[in-house]
C-alpha positions as CSV (number, residue, x, y, z in Angstrom):
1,X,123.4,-15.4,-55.4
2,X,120.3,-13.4,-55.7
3,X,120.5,-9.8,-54.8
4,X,117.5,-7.7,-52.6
5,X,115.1,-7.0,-54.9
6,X,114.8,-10.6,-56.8
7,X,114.4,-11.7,-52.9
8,X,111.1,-9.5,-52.8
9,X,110.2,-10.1,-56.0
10,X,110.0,-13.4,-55.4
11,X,108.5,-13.5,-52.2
12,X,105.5,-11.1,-53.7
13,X,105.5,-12.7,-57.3
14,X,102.0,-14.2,-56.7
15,X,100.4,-11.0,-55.7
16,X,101.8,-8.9,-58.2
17,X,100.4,-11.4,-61.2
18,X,97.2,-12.0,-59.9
19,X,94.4,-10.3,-62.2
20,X,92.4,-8.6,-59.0
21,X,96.0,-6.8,-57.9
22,X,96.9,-5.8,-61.2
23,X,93.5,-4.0,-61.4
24,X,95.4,-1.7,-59.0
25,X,97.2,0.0,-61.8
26,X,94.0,1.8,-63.3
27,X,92.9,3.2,-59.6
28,X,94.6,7.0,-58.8
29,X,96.1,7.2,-55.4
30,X,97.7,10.1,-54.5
31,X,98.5,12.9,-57.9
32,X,99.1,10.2,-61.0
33,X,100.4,7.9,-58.7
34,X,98.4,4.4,-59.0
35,X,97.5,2.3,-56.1
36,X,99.2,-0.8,-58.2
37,X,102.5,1.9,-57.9
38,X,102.0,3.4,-54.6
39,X,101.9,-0.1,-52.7
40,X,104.8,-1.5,-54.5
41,X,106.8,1.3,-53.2
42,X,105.1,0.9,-50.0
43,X,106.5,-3.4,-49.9
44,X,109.5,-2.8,-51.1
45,X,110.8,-0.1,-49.1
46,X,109.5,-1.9,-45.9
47,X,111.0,-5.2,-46.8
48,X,114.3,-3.3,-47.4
49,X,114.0,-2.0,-43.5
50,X,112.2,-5.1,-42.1
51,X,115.4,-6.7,-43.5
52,X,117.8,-4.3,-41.9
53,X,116.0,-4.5,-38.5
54,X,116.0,-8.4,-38.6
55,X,112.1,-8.6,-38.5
56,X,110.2,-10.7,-40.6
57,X,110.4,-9.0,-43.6
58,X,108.7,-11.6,-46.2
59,X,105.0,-11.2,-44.0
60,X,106.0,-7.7,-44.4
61,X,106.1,-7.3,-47.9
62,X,103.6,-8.6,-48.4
63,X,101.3,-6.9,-45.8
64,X,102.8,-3.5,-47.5
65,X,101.7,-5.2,-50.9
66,X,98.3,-5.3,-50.0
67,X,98.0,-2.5,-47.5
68,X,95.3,-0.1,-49.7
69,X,93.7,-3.6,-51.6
70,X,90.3,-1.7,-51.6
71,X,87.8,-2.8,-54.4
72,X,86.9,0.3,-56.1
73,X,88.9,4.1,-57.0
74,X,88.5,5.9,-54.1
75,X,89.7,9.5,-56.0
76,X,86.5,8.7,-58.3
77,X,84.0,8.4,-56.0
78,X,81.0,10.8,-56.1
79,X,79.3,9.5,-52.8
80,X,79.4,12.0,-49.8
81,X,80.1,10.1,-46.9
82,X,77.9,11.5,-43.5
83,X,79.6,9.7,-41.0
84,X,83.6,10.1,-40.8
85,X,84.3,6.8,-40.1
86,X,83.0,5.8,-43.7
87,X,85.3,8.2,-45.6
88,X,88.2,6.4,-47.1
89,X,91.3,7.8,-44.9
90,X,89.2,5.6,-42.1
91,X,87.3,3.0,-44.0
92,X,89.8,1.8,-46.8
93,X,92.0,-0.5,-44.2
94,X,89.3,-3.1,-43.5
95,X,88.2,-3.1,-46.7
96,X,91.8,-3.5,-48.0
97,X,92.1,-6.6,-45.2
98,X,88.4,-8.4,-46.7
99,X,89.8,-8.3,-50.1
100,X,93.0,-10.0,-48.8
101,X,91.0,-12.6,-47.2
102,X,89.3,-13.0,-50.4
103,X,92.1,-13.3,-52.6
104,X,95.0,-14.0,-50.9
105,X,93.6,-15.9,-48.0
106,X,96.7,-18.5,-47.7
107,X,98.2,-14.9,-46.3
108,X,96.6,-14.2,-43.8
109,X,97.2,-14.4,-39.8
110,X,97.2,-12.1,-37.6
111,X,100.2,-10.1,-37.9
112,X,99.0,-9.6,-41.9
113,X,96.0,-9.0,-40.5
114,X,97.1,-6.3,-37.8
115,X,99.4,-4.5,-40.5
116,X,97.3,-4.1,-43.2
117,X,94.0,-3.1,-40.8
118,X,96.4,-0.4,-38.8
119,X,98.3,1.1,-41.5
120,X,96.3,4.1,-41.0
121,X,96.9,5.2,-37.8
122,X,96.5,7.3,-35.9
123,X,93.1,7.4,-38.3
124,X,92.5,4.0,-36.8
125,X,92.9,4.8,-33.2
126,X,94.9,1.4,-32.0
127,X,98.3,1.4,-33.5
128,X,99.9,-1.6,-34.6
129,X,101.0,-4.4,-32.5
130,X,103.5,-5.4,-34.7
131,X,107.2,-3.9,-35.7
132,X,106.3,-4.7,-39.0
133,X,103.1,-2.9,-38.5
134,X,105.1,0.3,-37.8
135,X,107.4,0.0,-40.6
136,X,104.7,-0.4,-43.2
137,X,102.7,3.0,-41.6
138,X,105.5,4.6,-41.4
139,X,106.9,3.7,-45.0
140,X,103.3,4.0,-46.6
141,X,103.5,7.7,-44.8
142,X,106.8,8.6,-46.3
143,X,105.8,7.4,-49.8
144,X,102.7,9.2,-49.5
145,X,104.0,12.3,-48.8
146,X,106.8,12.3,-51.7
147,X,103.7,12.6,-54.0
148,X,102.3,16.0,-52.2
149,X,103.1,18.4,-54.5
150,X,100.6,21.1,-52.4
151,X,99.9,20.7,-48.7
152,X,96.3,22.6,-49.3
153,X,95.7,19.1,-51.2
154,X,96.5,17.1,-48.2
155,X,92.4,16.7,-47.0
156,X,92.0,15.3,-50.6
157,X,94.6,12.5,-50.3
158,X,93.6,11.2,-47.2
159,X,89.8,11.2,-48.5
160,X,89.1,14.1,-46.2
161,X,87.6,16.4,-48.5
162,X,87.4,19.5,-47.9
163,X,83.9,22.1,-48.3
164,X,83.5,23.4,-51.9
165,X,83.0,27.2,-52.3
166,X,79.6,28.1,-53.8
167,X,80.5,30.5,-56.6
């Protein structure tokens, strides 16, 4: 009999092998931590509880899988966003959800769709429609903040950053 974790490993196998997702583990996310690393915490963890609450816990795993599949590093990038909606705390979940589409489209439906583009929130206004939405914000919160090491830093991780002092 297979135990929890070969049950999710299973059910996210073809993510986790695909070349595009694996580019994940060369993109910082929060400290050291990779995106490839963050959002398998993020899947695992919420399948674990999507499992306990009796919810369906195989759309989200996956979801939490592909939560923050944006295209490029967002701790590298030198552009200065104007608007607020552009910066990546706000812009990342949509873009995350296109690159599912792209890669993963077999995935997709709307509760995929509603997890992965809410994740965010409150940063995205609407909240989830989903249970499984609200695990995998909550979850992807609670992973997140494990890594804050410095709450001055906080702006920073969420791609809020903050005004540089001229010296």
């Amino acid at each position: 009999m297979k135990n929890r974790r070969e049950d999710f490993f299973e059910v996210v196998a073809f993510i986790l092998n695909h070349p595009e997702f694996q580019r994940r583990k060369t993109f910082k996310h929060h400290g050291e931590e990779t995106v490839y690393d963050h959002s398998l915490k993020v899947a695992y963890y919420s399948y674990v509880l999507a499992r306990l609450l009796h919810v369906d816990a195989e759309t989200t795993a996956i979801a939490g899988l592909l939560h923050d599949f944006y295209t490029t590093p967002w701790m590298d990038d030198p552009v200065k966003h104007k608007r607020i909606r552009d910066l990546h705390g706000f812009a990342h979940p949509k873009i995350a959800y296109e690159n599912t589409k792209k890669y993963f489209p077999q995935v997709v439906d709307p509760k995929v769709r509603d997890v992965i583009v809410k994740h965010m929130f409150p940063l995205t206004i609407l909240p989830p429609i989903y249970i499984e939405g609200w695990i995998v914000t909550f979850v992807d919160k609670y992973v997140s903040l494990t890594v804050f090491k410095d709450v001055k830093n906080l702006p920073k991780y969420v791609g809020i950053k903050g005004k540089r002092k001229e010296k």
